[in-house]
MIBASE-268327 format. One line per 5 residues: their letters; for each residue x, y, z of C-alpha. Coordinates in steps of 0.25 Angstrom, whole numbers, plus 5000, padded with zeros to 4 digits. Layout:
BEGIN
A) X:Y:Z; ...
***
This chain:
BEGIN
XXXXX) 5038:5040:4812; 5036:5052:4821; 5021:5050:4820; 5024:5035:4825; 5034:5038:4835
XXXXX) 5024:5049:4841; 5013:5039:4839; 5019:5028:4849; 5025:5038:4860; 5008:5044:4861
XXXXX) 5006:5030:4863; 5018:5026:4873; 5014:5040:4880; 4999:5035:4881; 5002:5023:4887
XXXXX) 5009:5027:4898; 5001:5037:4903; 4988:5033:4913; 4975:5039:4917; 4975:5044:4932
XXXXX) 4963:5043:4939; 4959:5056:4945; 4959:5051:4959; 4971:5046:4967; 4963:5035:4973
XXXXX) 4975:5026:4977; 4972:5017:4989; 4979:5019:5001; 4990:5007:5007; 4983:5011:5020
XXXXX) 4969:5010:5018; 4960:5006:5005; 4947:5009:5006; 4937:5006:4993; 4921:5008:4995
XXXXX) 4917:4997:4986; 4918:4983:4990; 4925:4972:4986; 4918:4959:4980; 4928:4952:4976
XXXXX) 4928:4950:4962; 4941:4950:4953; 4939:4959:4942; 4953:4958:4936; 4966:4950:4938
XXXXX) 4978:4955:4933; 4994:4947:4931; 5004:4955:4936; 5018:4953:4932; 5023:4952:4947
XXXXX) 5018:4953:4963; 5016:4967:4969; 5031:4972:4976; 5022:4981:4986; 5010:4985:4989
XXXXX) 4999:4987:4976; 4994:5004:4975; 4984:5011:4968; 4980:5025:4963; 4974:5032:4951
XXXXX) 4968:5022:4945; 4979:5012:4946; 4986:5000:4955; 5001:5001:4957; 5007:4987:4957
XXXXX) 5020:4986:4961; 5027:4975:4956; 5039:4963:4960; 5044:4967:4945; 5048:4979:4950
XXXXX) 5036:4986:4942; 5024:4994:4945; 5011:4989:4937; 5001:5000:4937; 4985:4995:4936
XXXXX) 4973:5000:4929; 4964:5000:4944; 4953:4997:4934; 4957:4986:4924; 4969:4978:4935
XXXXX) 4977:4980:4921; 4993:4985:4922; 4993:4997:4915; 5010:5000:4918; 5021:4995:4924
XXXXX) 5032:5003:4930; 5046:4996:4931; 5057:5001:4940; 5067:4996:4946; 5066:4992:4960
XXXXX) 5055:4982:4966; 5044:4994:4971; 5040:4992:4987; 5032:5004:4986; 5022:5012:4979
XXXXX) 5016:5025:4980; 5006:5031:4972; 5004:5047:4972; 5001:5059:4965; 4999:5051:4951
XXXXX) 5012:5044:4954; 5019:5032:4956; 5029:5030:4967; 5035:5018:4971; 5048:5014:4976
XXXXX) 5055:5000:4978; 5067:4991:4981; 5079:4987:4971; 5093:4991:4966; 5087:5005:4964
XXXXX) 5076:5011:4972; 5069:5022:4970; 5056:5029:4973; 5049:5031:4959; 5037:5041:4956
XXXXX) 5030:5038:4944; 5020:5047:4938; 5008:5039:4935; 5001:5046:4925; 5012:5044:4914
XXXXX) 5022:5035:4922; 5033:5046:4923; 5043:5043:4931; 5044:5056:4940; 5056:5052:4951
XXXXX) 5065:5040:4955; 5073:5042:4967; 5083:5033:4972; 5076:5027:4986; 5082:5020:4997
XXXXX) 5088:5006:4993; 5078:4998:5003; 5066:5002:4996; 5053:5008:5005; 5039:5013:5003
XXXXX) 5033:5025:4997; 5021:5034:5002; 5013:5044:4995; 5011:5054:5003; 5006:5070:5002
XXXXX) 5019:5077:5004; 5025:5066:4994; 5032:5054:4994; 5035:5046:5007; 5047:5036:5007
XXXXX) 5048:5025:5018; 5062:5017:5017; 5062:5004:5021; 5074:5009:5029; 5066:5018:5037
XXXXX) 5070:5031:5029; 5056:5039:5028; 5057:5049:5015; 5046:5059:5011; 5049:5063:4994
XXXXX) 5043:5073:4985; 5033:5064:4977; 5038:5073:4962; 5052:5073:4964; 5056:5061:4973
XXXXX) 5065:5070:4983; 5067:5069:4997; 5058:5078:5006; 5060:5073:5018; 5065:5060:5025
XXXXX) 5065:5052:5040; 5074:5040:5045; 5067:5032:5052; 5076:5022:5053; 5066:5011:5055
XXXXX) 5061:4997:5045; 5049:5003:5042; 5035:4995:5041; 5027:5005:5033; 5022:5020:5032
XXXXX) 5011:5028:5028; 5006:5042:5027; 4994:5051:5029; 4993:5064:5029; 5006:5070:5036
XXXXX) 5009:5059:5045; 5020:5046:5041; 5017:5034:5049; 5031:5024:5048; 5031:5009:5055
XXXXX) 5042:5003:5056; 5045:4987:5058; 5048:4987:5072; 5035:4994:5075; 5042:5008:5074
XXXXX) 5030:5018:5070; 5034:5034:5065; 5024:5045:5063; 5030:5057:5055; 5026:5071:5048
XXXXX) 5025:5069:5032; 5031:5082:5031; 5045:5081:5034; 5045:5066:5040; 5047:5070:5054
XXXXX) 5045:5059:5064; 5032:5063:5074; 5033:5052:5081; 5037:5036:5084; 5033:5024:5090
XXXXX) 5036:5010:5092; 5026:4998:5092; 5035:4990:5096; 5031:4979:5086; 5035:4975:5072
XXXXX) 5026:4983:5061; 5028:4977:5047; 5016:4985:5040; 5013:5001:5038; 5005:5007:5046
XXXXX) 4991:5015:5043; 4990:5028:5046; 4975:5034:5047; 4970:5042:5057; 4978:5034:5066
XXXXX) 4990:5024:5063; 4989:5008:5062; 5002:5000:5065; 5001:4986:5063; 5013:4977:5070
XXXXX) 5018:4965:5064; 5013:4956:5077; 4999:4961:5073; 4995:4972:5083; 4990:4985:5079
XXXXX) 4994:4999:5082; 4983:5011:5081; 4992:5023:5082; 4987:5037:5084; 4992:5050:5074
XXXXX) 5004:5051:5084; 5008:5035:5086; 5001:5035:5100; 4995:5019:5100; 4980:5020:5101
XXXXX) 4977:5004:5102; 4983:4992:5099; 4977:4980:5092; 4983:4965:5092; 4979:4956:5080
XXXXX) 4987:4943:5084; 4990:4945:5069; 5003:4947:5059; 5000:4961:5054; 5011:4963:5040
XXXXX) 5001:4972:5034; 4995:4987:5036; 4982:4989:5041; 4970:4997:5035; 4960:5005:5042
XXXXX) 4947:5014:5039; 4940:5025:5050; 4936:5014:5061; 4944:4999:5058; 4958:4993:5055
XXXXX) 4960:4982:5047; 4972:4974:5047; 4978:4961:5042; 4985:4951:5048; 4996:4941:5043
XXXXX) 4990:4928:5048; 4976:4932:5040; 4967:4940:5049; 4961:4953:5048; 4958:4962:5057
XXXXX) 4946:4976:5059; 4953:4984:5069; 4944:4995:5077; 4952:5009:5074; 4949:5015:5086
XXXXX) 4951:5005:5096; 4960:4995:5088; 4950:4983:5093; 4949:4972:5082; 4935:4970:5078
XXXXX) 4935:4960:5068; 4946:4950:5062; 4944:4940:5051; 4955:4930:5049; 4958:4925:5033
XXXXX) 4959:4910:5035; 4971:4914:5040; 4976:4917:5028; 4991:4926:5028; 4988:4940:5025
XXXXX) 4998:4950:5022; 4991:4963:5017; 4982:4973:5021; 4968:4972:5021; 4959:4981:5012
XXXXX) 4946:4988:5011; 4935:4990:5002; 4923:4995:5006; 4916:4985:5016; 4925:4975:5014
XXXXX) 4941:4972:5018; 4951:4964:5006; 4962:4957:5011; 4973:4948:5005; 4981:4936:5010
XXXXX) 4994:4929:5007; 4985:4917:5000; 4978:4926:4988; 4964:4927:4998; 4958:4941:4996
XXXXX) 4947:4942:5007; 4936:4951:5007; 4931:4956:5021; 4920:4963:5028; 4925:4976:5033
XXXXX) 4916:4976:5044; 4918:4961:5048; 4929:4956:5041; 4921:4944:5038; 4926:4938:5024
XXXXX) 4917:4943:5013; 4924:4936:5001; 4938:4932:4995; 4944:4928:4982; 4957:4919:4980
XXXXX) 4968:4926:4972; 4980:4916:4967; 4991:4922:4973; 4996:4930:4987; 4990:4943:4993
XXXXX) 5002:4948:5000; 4998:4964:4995; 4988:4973:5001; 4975:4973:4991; 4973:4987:4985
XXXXX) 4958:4993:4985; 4955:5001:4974; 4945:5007:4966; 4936:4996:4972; 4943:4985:4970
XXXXX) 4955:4978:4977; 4968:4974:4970; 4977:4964:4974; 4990:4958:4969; 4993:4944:4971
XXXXX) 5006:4937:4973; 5004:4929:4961; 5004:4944:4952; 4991:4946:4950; 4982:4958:4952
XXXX) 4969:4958:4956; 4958:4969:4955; 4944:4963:4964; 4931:4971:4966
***
């Protein structure tokens, strides 16, 4: 019976450990960049048991699918297949991936932020986190906490505690991070810039427009409003140029050394000269709605819209190059990995295409 009973727990403690990859080769919410393009063939199909809550992620060989179920499915990035779901307790609106862990935070009668140890699905924290839910960042000095009450936290990524914290006293839009420098947008075109190390507000601005998507922050800082101009911002929020789309902008945009490329609502997209924030090319999807970002892969751009269209572009000219019909809504940003792109549909299903 001991030889049975030692038996089965090797077999339990096999199944829930995974292979990392060596690399940390997760694709950024910002920018994702593959050097392989996309043809557009589906290689696998997979039923999911719900529609995505926020935004899909990916790293160390996997995709992170937050779930309506209140469930986190884990994918093999090879095979499209589910190899773990994690349950909790709240609906997650956020998810982070950092130093082999899982973080992700969410809405419900209890909210918490979670880190999860990926290699063996330990649960190393759960903090208690503020009862209106926000977004998570990954970050070098640790874990960065945006309420969607404007309270601003930095954590310590092993442990869960409190290191620093800001009010900002603001509904913010988004956030992101890179190297030591915050970037906040708030809804009514609020725009903060503050030190990673000890959250110190460096300075503040106000578009004077609603913004309802995150910013991107890169060598300089993009702010889309909801009316459809664009802010170019330089590393201290000084405005370099402004550009009108005539569009509805509810998405971030993306952006390489030289062009921007947006998205707007009523189905156009737009390549956006960096330096002088002139548009150089638009191609309007039979105006078809479109409420995610656009992605790139190699030459080309991917993007979605509302009625399940997935649209290949030129890079360069933004002329169509191919697109495939998928049953149900693309109403979350397609990830780019591993030389595919992954999307999940509104009818619960994922998609890996080549």
């Amino acid at each position: 019976m001991r030889f049975l009973a030692l038996f089965f727990f090797f077999l339990f403690s096999c199944a829930q450990t995974v292979v990392i990859l060596k690399e940390h080769d997760y694709c950024s919410k910002n920018f994702q960049q593959e050097t392989v393009d996309i043809q557009g063939r589906i290689v696998f199909q997979e039923k999911l048991n719900s529609i995505l809550s926020c935004e899909l992620s990916s790293g160390y060989g996997f995709i992170f699918l937050p779930l309506a179920d209140k469930s986190l499915a884990i994918v093999d990035i090879e095979k499209g297949s589910i190899i773990k779901r994690i349950f909790t307790d709240f609906f997650i609106s956020s998810v982070a991936i950092g130093n082999e862990t899982i973080y992700i935070s969410g809405i419900g009668d209890w909210n918490a932020i979670t880190a999860i140890r990926l290699r063996n699905f330990d649960k190393i924290f759960e903090k208690s986190a503020d009862p209106f839910g926000g977004e998570i960042l990954y970050c070098k000095k640790g874990l960065l906490f945006l309420t969607n009450r404007g309270k601003l936290f930095l954590i310590d990524s092993m442990s869960g505690k409190k290191i620093h914290e800001q009010n900002l006293n603001i509904l913010p839009s988004g956030f992101t991070v890179k190297n030591d420098n915050v970037i906040v947008t708030s809804v009514d075109g609020n725009v903060f810039l503050l030190e990673l190390n000890g959250l110190k507000i460096k300075k503040r601005i106000n578009l004077m427009k609603k913004v309802e998507s995150p910013p991107f922050l890169g060598d300089i800082t993009i702010v889309c409003s909801l009316d459809g101009t664009i802010f170019l911002l330089d590393t201290m929020l000084s405005i370099i140029s402004t550009t009108e789309t005539n569009g509805i902008i509810t998405s971030p945009p993306i952006a390489d050394d030289l062009f921007i490329y947006c998205s707007t609502k009523d189905g156009k997209i737009l390549k956006i000269d960096k330096l002088q924030g002139n548009i150089l090319n638009t191609q309007e999807i039979e105006s078809l709605a479109i409420v995610v970002s656009p992605v790139c892969a190699g030459n080309s751009l991917i993007i979605g819209t509302i009625s399940g269209e997935l649209f290949i572009l030129d890079k360069k000219t933004l002329t169509i190059k191919n697109h495939i019909k998928l049953d149900g809504m693309i109403k979350h940003t397609p990830l780019v990995c591993h030389n595919k792109v992954f999307i999940v549909t509104e009818d619960g299903y994922l998609y890996g295409i080549e």
